[in-house]
N, C-alpha and C positions, 0 to 999 in steps of 0.2 A: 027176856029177849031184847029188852029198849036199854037193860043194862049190856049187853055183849055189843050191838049196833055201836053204842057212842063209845063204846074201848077201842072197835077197830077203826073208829073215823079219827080219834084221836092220833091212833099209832099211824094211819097214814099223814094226819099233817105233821107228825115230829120227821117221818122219812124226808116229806117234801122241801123243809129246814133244813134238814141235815142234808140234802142233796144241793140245793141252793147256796148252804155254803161251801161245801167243797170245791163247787164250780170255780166261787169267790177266791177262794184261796189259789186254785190252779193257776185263776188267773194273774193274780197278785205274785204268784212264783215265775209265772210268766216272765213276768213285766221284768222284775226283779232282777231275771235272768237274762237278760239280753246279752248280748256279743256289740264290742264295738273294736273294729281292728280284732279279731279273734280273742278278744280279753273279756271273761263274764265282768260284768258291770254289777254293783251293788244298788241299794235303795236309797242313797245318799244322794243323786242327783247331780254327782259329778263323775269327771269322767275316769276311771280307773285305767293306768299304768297299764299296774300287772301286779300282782300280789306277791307276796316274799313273806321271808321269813324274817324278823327283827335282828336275830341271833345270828345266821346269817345272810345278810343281804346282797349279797352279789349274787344268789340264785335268782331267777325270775320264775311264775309261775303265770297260768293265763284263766286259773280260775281258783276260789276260794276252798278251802279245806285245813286237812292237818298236816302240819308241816312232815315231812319224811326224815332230818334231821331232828328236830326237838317235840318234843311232847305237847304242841301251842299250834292255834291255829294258824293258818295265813293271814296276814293281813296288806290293807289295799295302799299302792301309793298312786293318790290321784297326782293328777297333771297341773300344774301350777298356772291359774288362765290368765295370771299380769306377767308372766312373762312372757318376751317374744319368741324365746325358744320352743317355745310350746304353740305354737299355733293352729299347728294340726293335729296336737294333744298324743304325739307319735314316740316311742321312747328309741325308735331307733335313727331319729336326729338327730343325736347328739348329748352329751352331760346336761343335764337340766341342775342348776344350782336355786336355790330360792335368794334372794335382795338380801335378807337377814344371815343368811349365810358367807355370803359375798363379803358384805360388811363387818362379821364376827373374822373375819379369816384375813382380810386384809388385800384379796385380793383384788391386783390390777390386770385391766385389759392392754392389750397392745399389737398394733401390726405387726403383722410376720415379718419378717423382713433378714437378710446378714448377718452376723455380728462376728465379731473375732473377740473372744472370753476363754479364760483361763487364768491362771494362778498371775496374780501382778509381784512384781520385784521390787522392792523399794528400797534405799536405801540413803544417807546422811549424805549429806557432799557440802561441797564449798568450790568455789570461784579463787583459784589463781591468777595471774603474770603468766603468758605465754615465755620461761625462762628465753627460749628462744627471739624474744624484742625487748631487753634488759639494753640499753645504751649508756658506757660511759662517759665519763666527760672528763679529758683531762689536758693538760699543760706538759707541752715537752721543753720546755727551758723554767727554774726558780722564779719566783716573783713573789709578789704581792697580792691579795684580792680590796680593793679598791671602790669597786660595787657591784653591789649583787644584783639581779632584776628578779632573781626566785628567791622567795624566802623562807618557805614553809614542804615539808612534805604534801603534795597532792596538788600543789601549784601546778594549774596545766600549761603547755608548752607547745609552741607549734615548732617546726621544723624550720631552720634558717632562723631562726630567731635569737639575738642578743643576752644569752642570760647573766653574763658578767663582763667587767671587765680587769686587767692583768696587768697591775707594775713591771714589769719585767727589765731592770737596767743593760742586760747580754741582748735585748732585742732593741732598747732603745740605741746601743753603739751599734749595733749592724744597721740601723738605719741612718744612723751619722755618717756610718761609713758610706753607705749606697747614695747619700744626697751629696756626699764629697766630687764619688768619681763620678755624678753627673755634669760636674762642672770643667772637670780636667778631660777635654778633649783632645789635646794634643799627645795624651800619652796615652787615651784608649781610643785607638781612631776605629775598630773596629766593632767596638762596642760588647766585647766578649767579657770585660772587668763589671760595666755595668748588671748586665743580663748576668753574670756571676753573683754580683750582687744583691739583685733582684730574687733569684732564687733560692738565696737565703735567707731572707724574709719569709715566702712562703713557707720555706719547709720548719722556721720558727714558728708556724701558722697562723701568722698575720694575714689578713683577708687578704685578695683582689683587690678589692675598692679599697682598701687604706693602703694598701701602696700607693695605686691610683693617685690616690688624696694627697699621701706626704708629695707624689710627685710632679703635681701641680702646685701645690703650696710653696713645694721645696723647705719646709720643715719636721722635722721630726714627731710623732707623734706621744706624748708621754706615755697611754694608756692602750695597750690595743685589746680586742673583743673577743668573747667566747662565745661559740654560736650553737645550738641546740641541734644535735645529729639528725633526730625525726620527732615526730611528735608523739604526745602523751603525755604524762602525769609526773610529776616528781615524786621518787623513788626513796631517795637517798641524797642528804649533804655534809658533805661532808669537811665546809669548812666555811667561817659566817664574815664578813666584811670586819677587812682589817687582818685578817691571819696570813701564814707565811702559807706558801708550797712549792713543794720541791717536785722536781722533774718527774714526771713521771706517777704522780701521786692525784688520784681521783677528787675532783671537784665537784662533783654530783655524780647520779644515776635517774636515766630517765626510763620510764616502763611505757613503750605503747600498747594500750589497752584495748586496739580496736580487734584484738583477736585474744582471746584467755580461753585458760581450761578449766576444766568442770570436774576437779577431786573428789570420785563416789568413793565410801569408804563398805563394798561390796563384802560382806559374810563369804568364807571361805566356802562354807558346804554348796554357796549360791552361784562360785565361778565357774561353775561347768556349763550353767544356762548363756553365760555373755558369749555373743557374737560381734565378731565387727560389723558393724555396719547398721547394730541392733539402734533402734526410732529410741530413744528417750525424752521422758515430759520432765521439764524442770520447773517445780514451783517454790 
């Protein structure tokens, strides 16, 4: 009888155990199970996403299990808590990236903002002489070159300026002649031999002022001046102090340079895209 008593007191305190821990457990699955944002939460103590599948991850899921694609379970993507995107630990903020990711991948941040992007055009060029500001320089009567004031290619030059001067004996007699009939009044009383005369010097292209000159002076001048069209750069010379030239025959070339073009040497396939008017960057 004292052996049947302590069998059944026994089997109640194993029930009373086994009741006590199931409770434990219940509660422990409880806990376990929680919801935050609709998402069951794990034992880990942070805070869960949403669970997914590795295999494929652009499914979400909002509580643990086996995946319905692959044969593996779910598993949890918690919320990254150093970052600020996460601060309401909410996955429908926004990409959530981790720091280590950011940095493996190289990516930059930047304000929204305009932009105009597409295919850039590139292509070789080079810098000409607006052919259209090519100036020559030349002598309409034979002479001499007697001195130069340019001597080199790339000498620059202003406009009105001196660059030579011109032997010329056909311009030296027409001014013998013009200082002549200044003196013979009686026979040009109207003045129409002088002013004849005169105007044959210019169109020998003897300045203004050295007329002017010999006509104060009342001497002839040996040498008269070649004067530079416009300004810019020496071009071309075409003959060095001391040489002959004949009528008509170039003594320089002056280039003004305050305007030039821009020789892109443009791929044929690429001519379809050029417009007038199209912004080009030159560097």
């Amino acid at each position: 009888m004292k052996n049947l008593r302590f069998t059944m007191m026994t089997f109640a305190l194993i029930f009373m155990v086994m009741t006590a821990c199931s409770k434990q457990q219940d509660n422990a699955a409880s806990t376990s199970q929680k919801d935050v944002n609709g998402v069951v939460q794990d034992s880990s103590g942070k805070t869960v996403l949403y669970w997914y599948d590795p295999m494929t991850p652009g499914q979400k899921f909002d509580k643990p299990g086996k995946s319905p694609f692959m044969d593996m379970q779910l598993e949890p993507k918690y919320a990254e808590t150093n970052d600020a995107n996460a601060s309401n630990n909410s996955a429908d903020n926004g990409v959530i990236i981790s720091s280590q990711s950011v940095q493996n991948l190289g990516i930059r941040l930047e304000k929204a903002g305009n932009r105009s992007f597409g295919e850039a055009l590139s292509a070789i060029g080079r810098i000409e002489p607006d052919e259209r500001r090519f100036y020559a320089v030349q002598t309409r009567i034979p002479g001499f070159v007697e001195r130069l004031f340019v001597r080199a290619v790339g000498d620059p030059v202003v406009k009105g300026q001196k660059v030579a001067e011109i032997y010329a004996p056909e311009l030296l007699a027409a001014q013998q002649e013009y200082l002549a009939l200044l003196t013979l009044n009686d026979i040009d009383n109207d003045g129409s031999l002088k002013q004849a005369a005169r105007n044959r010097l210019r169109l020998l292209e003897m300045s203004e002022s050295e007329v002017v000159g010999i006509t104060k002076t009342g001497k002839a001048s040996i040498r008269f001046g070649v004067y530079a069209p416009a300004s810019g750069v020496l071009a071309e010379l075409g003959v060095r102090e001391g040489g002959q030239l004949m009528a008509g025959s170039s003594l320089m070339q002056i280039t003004d340079l305050s305007q030039v073009w821009l020789i892109a040497e443009v791929p044929e396939k690429d001519a379809a895209r050029l417009k007038l008017g199209l912004a080009a960057e030159v560097r």
